[in-house]
N, C-alpha and C positions, 0 to 999 in steps of 0.2 A: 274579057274583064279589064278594065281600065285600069292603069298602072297611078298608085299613093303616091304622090308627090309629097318632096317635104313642105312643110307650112311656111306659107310668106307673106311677110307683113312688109307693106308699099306705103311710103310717106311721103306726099310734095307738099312744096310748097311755094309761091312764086308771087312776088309782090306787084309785078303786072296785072294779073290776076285778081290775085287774095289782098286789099289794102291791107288788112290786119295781121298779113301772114309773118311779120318780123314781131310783133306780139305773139302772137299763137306759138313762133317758136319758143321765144323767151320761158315763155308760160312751159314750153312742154319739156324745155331743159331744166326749170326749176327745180325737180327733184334729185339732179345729177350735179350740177352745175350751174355759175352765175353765167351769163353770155354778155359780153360784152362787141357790136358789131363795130368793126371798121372799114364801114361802107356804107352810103348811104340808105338810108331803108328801103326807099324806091326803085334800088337795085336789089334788094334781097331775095338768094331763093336759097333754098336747100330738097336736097333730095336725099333719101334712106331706104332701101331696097334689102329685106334681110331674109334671112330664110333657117329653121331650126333644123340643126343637123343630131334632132336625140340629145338635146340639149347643151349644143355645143352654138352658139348662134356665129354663123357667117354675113357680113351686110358690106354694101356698096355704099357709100357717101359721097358726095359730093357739096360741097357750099362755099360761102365769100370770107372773105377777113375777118377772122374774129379771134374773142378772147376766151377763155374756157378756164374758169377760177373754181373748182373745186376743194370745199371746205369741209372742215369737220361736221358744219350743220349740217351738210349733205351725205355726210356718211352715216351720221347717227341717224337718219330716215330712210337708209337703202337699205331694204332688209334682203335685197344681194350678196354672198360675200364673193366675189369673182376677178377674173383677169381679164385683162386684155393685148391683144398684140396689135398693132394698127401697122399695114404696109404701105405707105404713101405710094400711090399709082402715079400722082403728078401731085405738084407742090414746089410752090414758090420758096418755100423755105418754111419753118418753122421752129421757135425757141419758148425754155417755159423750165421751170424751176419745178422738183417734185420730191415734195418733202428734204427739201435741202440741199435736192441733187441737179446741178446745172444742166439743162440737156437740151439739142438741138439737132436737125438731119434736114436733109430732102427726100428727092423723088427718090426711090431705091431702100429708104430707110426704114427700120421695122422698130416701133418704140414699145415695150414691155409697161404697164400699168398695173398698180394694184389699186385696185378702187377701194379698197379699205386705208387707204393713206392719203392725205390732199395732192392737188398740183394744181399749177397755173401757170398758163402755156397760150399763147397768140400765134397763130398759122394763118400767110397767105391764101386766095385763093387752093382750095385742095380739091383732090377726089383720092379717096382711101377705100382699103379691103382692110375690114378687122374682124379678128375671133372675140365670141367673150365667152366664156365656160366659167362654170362654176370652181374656187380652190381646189375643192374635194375631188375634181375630177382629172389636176395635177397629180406630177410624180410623188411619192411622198416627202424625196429627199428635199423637193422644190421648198417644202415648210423653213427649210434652215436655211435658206440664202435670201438676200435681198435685192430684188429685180426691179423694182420701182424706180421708171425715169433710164432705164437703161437703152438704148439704145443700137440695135444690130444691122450690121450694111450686108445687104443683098453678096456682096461680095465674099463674106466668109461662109464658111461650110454648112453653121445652122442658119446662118439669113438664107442663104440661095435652099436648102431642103425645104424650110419653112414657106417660103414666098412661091415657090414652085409649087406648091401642096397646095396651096392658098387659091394662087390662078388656077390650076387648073380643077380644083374642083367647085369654083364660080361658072366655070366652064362649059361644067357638065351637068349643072343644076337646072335646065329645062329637061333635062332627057333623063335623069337618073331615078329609081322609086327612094322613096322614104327610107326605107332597111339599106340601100345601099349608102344614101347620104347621113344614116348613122354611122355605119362603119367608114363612112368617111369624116365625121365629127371625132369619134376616136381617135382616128390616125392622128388628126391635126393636135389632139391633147399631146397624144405624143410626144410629137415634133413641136409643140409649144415647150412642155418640160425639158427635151435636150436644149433647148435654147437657152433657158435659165439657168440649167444645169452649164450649160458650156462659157455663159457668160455673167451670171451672176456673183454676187459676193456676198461670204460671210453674215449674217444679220447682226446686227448692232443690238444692246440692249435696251435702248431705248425706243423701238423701232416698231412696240407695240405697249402705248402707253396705259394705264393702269386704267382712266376709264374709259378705251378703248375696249380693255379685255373687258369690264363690267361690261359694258353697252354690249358687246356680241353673244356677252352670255345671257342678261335680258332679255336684249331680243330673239333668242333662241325660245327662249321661255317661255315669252307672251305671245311666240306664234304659234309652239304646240299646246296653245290652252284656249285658243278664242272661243271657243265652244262654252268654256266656263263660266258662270256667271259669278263666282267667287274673282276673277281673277280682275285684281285692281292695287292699286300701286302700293299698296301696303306688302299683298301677296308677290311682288316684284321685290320688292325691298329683303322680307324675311328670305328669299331666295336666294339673293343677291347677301346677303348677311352684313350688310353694309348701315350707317345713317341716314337718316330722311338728309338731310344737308349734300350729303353725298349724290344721292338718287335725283335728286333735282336738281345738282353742277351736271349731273349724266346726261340729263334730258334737257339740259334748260334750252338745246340749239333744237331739238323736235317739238318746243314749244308744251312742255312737261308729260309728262310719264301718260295723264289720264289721254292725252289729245295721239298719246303715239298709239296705245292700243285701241282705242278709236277707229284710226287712218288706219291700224292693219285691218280691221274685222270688219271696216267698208273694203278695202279691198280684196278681203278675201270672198266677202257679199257679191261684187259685183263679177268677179271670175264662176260662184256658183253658180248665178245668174245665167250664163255665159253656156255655162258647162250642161245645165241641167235641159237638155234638148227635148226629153219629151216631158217636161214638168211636171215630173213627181212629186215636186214640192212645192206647196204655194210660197207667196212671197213672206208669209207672214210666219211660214216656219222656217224658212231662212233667215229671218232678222231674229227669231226668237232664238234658232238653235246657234246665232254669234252673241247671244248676249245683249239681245235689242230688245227693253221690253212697252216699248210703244210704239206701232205704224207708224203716226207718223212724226213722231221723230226721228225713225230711222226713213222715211223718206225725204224729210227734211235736208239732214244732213247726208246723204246717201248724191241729190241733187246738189248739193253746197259742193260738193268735194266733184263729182265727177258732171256735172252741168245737164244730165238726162235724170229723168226717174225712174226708179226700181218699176214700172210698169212700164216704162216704153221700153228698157230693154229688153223687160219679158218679150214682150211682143217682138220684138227685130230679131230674137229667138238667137242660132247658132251662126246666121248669117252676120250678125253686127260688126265683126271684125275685118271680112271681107267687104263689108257695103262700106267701110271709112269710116265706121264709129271710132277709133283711134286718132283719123283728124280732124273728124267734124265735131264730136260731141268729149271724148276727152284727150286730148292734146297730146297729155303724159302717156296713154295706153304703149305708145308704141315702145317707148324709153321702159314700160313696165316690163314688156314683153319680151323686149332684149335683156333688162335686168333681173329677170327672175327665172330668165333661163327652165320655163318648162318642160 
């Protein structure tokens, strides 16, 4: 019997190659971040190599000079809430402000991220290993400290467990099954929260702003209800027990409230899609049981948003992720896949 591997999702890109490939990236980091390159485009490549360890994602990076300006508008449409530790394998240097906090390393360096808070950060040429896992599947004590923009060198006790953890189960991800590379997704939570725990500080009160907490408790809301056909910005509001004035400063950077639970319920459309391998469901009680109630408007914008249609994915069936629908047909898939941590 053939040994489960964990799931891996491969992303090039190489402007030799691909002309449009310094767009296509753009494009595919818009949901996370602005990219700003410095370098010229006809030098651009980047490469993303990740793999799910039970929902803890491990991934190789590599790319050219760039800028990486992560805003509010980008948080209020990551319906992620997650961490990250990024280990620079090689790197020219890199510096970048987060949430207020000055911060900068090299090669050896391990930077802690809460993508629930902005940064803006420019890095030479690099190639990195990073974790992303979900909050929830930190320490608990990790909730009261603030690790965003911190910084840890190889050199002290949680850098060197963390980064050794890191390589070597990059390592052994050709040869390990699925069950083993959860229990190695685990570990690394672990040894991510000693790291917070051993270096972080205090949280401040201002550190999670008022409609920050709105927007996380929204978007909790409007995901466990896409199926509803009630559920529309009025029913977000009465939830949120807040003012319409309010509800639309929350939303106004996802481009308002109706357009956010939209973009979840195409996206959680096209992972059905995706999911549903021997198609029990047609397409048409898919868009009806998110709240679609015309074909084709929901194939309309279903191709607006992800550049295929609800029938060609059908058809590319379970294979679509492994044949490159993530960099041929939606850019973002692979940024989704890291970010939602399934």
């Amino acid at each position: 019997m053939a040994t489960e591997h964990p799931p891996r999702d491969l992303w090039v890109l190489d402007a030799r190659e691909q002309p449009d490939a310094a767009e296509r990236y753009r494009e595919a980091c818009a949901q996370l971040f602005d990219i700003t390159l410095l370098c010229p485009e006809a030098e651009f490549h980047n490469r993303m190599d990740g793999y799910n360890l039970g929902g803890v994602v491990l991934a190789r990076c590599a790319g050219v000079p760039q800028r990486f300006d992560r805003r509010y508008a980008h948080i209020v449409t990551d319906t992620a809430d997650s961490a990250l530790a990024v280990l620079e394998l090689s790197c020219g240097g890199w510096s970048g402000v987060y949430d207020g906090r000055p911060a900068d390393g090299g090669q050896g360096s391990i930077r802690l991220v809460d993508m629930s808070r902005p940064f803006d950060m420019t890095t030479a040429a690099y190639e990195t290993l990073y974790l992303a896992l979900p909050r929830a599947a930190l320490d608990e004590q990790v909730g009261q400290l603030d690790f965003h923009g911190r910084v840890i060198s190889e050199d002290s006790a949680a850098g060197r467990i963390l980064s050794a953890h890191m390589r070597a189960v990059w390592d052994s991800l050709g040869t390990i099954s699925a069950a083993e590379a959860a229990l190695a997704g685990k570990a690394a939570a672990a040894l991510f929260s000693a790291a917070i725990l051993a270096h972080g500080e205090p949280a401040s009160g201002d550190a999670r702003p008022v409609e920050k907490m709105l927007l996380a408790s929204a978007r909790a809301f409007v995901i466990g209800r896409l199926a509803d056909p009630d559920l529309t910005p009025e029913a977000v509001r009465q939830h949120l027990g807040i003012s319409r004035s309010l509800l639309y400063k929350v939303f106004e950077p996802a481009g308002g409230v109706s357009a956010f639970i939209q973009a979840r319920r195409l996206d959680q459309a096209f992972d059905d899609i995706i999911r549903d391998q021997s198609e029990r469901k047609t397409l048409a009680e898919i868009s009806y049981g998110l709240g679609f109630r015309s074909d084709a408007h929901f194939s309309r914008v279903f191709r607006a948003r992800f550049g295929v249609t609800p029938g060609r994915l059908r058809r590319l069936g379970p294979s679509a992720r492994q044949e490159g629908l993530s960099a041929l047909e939606r850019p973002d898939d692979v940024f989704v896949w890291v970010g939602s941590l399934l």
